[in-house]
Wavefront OBJ file of the C-alpha trace (Angstrom):
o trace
v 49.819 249.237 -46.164
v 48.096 251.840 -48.230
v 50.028 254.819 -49.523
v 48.296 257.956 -48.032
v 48.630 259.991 -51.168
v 48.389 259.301 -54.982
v 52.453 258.938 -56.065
v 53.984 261.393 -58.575
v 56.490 259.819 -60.508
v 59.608 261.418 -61.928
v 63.182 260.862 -62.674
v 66.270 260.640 -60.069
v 68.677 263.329 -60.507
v 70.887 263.013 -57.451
v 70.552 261.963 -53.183
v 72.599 263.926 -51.310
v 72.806 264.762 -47.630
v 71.284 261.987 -46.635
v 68.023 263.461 -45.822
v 67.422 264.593 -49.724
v 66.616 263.907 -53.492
v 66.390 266.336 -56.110
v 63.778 264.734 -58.622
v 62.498 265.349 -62.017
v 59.382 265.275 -62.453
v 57.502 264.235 -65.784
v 56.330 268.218 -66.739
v 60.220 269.017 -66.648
v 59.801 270.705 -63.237
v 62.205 269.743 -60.134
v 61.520 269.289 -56.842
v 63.481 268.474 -53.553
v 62.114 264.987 -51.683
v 62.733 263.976 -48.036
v 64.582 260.959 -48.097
v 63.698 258.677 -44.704
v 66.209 256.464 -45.410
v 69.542 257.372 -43.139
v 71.998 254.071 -44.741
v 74.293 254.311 -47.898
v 71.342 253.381 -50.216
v 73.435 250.985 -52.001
v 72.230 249.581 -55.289
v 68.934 251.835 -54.703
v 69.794 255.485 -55.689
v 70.928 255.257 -59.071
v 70.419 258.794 -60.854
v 67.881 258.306 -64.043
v 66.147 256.007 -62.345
v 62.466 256.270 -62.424
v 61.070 257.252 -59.074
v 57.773 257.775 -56.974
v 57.130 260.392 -54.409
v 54.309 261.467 -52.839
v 52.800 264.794 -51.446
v 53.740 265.441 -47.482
v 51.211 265.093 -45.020
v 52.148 268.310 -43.309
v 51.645 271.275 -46.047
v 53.483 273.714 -44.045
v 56.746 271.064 -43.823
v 59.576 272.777 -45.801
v 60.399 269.502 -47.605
v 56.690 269.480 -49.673
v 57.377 265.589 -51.092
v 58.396 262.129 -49.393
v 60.561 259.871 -51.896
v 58.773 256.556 -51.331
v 59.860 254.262 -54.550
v 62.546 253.342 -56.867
v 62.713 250.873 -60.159
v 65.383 249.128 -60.847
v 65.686 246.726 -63.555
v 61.673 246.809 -64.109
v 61.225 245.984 -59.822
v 59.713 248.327 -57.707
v 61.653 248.779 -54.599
v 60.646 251.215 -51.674
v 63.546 253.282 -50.129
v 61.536 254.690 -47.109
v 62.726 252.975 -43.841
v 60.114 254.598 -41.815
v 57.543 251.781 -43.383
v 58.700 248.245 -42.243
v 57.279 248.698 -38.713
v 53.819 249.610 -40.174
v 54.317 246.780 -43.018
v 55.213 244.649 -40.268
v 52.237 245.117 -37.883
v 49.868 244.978 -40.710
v 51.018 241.840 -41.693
v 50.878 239.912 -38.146
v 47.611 241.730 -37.873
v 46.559 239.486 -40.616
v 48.249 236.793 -40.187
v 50.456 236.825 -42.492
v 53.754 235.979 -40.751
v 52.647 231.966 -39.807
v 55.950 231.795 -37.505
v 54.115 234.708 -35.204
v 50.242 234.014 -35.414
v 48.613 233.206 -32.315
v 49.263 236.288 -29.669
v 46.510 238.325 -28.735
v 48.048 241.324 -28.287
v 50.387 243.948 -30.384
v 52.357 246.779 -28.848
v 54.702 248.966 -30.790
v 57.340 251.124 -29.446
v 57.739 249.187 -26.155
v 60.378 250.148 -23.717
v 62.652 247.359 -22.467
v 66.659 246.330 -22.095
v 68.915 249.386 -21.610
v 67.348 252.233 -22.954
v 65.675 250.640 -25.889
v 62.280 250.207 -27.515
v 61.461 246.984 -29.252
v 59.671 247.760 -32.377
v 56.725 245.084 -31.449
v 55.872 242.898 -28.486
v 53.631 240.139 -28.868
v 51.756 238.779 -25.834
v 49.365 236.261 -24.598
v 48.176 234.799 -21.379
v 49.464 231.312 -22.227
v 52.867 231.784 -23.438
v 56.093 233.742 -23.201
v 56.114 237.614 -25.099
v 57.590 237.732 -27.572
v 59.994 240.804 -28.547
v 60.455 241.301 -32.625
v 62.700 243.657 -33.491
v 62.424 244.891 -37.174
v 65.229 245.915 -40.139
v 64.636 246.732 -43.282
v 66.419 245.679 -46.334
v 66.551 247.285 -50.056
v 70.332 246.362 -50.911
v 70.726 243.989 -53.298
v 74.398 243.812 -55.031
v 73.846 240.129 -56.148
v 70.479 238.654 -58.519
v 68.442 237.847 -55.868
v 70.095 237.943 -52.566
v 69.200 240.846 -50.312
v 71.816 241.905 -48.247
v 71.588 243.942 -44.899
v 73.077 246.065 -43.827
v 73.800 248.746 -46.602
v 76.442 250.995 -43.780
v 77.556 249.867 -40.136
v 75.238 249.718 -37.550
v 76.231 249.710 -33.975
v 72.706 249.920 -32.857
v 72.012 247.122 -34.726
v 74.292 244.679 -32.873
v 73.174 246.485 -29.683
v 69.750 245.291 -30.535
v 70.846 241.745 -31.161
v 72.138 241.451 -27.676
v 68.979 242.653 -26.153
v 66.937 240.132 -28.083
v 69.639 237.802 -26.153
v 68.769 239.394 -23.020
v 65.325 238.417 -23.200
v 65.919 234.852 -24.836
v 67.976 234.547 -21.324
v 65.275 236.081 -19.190
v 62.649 232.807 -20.881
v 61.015 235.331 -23.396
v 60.649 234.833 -27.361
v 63.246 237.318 -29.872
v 62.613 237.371 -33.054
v 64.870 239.334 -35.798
v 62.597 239.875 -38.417
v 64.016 240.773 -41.626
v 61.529 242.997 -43.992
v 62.818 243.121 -47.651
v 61.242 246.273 -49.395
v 61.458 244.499 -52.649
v 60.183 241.357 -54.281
v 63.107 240.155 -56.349
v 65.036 238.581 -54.071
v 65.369 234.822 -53.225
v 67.341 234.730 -50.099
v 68.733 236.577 -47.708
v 72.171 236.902 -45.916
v 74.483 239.482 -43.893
v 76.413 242.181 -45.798
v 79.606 241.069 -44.022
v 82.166 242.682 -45.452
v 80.248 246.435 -44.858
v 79.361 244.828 -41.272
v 82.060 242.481 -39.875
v 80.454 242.748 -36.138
v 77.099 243.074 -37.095
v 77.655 239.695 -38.736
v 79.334 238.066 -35.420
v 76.167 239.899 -33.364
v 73.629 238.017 -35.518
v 75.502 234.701 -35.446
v 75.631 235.284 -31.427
v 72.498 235.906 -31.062
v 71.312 232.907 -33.027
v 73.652 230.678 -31.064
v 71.547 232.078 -27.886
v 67.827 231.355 -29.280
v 67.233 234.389 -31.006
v 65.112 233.483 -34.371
v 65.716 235.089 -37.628
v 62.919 235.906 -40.001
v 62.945 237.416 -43.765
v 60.324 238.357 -45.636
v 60.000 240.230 -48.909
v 57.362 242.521 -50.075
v 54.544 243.005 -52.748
v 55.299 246.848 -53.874
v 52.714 248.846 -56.246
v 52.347 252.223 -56.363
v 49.175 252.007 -54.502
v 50.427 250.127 -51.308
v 53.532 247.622 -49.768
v 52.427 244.613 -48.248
v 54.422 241.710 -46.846
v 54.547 238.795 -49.561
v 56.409 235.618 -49.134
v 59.464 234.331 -47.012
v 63.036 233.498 -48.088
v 65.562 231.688 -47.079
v 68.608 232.928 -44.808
v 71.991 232.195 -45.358
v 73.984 233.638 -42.167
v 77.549 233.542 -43.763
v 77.399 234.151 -47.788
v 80.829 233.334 -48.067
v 79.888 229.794 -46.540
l 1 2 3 4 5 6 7 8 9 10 11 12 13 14 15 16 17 18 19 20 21 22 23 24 25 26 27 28 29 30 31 32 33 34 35 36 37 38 39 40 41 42 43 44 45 46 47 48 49 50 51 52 53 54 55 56 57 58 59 60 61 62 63 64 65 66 67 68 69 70 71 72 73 74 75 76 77 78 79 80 81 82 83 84 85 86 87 88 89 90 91 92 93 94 95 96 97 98 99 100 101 102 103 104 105 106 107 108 109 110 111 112 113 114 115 116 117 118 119 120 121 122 123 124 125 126 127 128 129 130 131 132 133 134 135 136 137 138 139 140 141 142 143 144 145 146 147 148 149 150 151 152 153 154 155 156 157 158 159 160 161 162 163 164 165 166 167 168 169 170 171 172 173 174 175 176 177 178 179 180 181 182 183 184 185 186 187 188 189 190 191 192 193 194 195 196 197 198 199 200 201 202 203 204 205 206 207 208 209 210 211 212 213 214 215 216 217 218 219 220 221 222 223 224 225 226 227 228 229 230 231 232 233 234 235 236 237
């Protein structure tokens, strides 16, 4: 997935709000970023760290720059949460996900379960769809293990009983885990942010729902879905 604009790079000064970053930029000037990333950021907003942002799409938008990347410890790492989907689809598009090749059709946005949209649904004439529901992950507290997620999620366990749903009603689930960085080595459940989010995922795995990570290749000209890692469900196993 190409980045639409050329990224500016700059210094952290502080997230705040949530929804925004004020940034230094390499003249000395400051500007206020959109932040599209709605967790804790854990381990990903240190101020002084180098940063990317890029120009908004919209000119007339208030917010004139999108924060997009972060280095820590020499590794790029993308803090924008409204990516994976797009990183995802790209990726199956190509076939880059072996564990889902072989539908011949991609939907996004889907309706299904109680008042939900699965974030893809593969199809095909001769087998079940298959419903892949999409996180991503940029927390990592230990070297090497990602961690999700970064705050609690209700709708994230509500999601891992729809996926159970449809395992019951003789479809595919998938929970497929995208890692916006590329220094990680495996991949487990922030338990002690999450507690039920942990039992969820263990629930639904118990009911057929698979689990998928994958971590990305991050430059500041595009994010594209690299290699697989191991999951552990329980760290503390």
């Amino acid at each position: 997935m190409q980045f639409k604009s050329t990224l500016v790079r700059g210094s952290l000064i502080q997230r705040y709000k949530r929804f925004l970053a004020d940034i230094e930029l390499e003249d000395g000037s400051r500007v206020t970023a959109h932040c599209a990333n709605p967790g804790s950021m854990k381990t990903v907003a240190e101020p002084g760290s180098p940063v990317w942002i890029s120009a908004a799409s919209n000119p007339n938008r208030k917010l004139k720059w999108d924060w997009q990347l972060i280095e820590i410890n020499g590794a790029l790492v993308s803090v924008n949460t409204a990516l994976p989907n797009a990183i995802a689809e790209e990726a199956l598009s190509e076939g880059l996900v072996p564990e889902l090749r072989g539908y011949a059709n991609l939907k996004r946005e889907v309706k299904y379960g109680e008042n939900s949209r699965i974030d893809i649904l593969l199809s095909s004439e001769d087998k079940p769809d298959c419903y892949v529901e999409i996180k991503n992950v940029n927390m990592m507290r230990s070297k090497g293990l990602a961690e999700f997620p970064d705050s609690v999620t209700s709708r994230g366990a509500k999601h891992l009983r729809e996926l159970s749903t449809m395992v019951e009603q003789g479809h595919r689930a998938v929970m497929l885990f995208i890692v916006q960085r590329n220094d990680c080595e495996k991949f487990t459940v922030a338990h002690d942010i999450d507690p039920n989010y942990q039992a969820a995922l263990t629930m639904a795995v118990a009911t057929g729902v698979e689990v998928l990570c994958y971590t990305c290749a991050i430059s500041t000209s595009d994010i594209k879905v690299d290699r697989s890692i191991p999951i552990e469900l329980d760290s503390r196993q």
